[in-house]
C-alpha positions, 0 to 999 in steps of 0.5 A, a space after each residue: 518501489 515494490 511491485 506486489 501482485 496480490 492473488 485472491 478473491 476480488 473481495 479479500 484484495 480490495 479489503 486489503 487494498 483498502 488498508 494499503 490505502 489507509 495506512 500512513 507508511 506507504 502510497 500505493 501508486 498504480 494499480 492494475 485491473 483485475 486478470 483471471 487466475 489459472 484454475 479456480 474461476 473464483 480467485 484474481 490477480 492484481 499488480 500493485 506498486 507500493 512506495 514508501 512514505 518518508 519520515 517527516 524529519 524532526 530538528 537536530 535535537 529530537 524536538 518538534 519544531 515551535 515547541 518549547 520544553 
């Protein structure tokens, strides 16, 4: 598991949440609330942990199960 704090613009984190999200190589499992950042009053931080997905394992001979060749 990864813990990624994200940095930015609330905007600019959920676009990149969102593909977090919707990419298939990982599950992204908490995500925290936004906090403020020191500094500029536009810019957020947000602690997200990533896991990633396991393959789908294929039968010994590199073929998907129920298919003949």
């Amino acid at each position: 598991m990864l813990k990624v704090r994200l940095q930015g613009t609330k905007k600019d984190i959920r676009w990149f949440l969102k593909g977090m999200e919707r990419d298939s190589r990982y599950e992204v499992e908490n995500i925290s609330t936004f906090k403020p950042c020191d500094g500029d009053s536009r810019f957020r931080r947000l602690y997200v942990n990533v896991r990633r997905k396991e393959k789908k394992k294929q039968n010994g001979k590199g073929v998907a199960s129920g298919v003949k060749t």
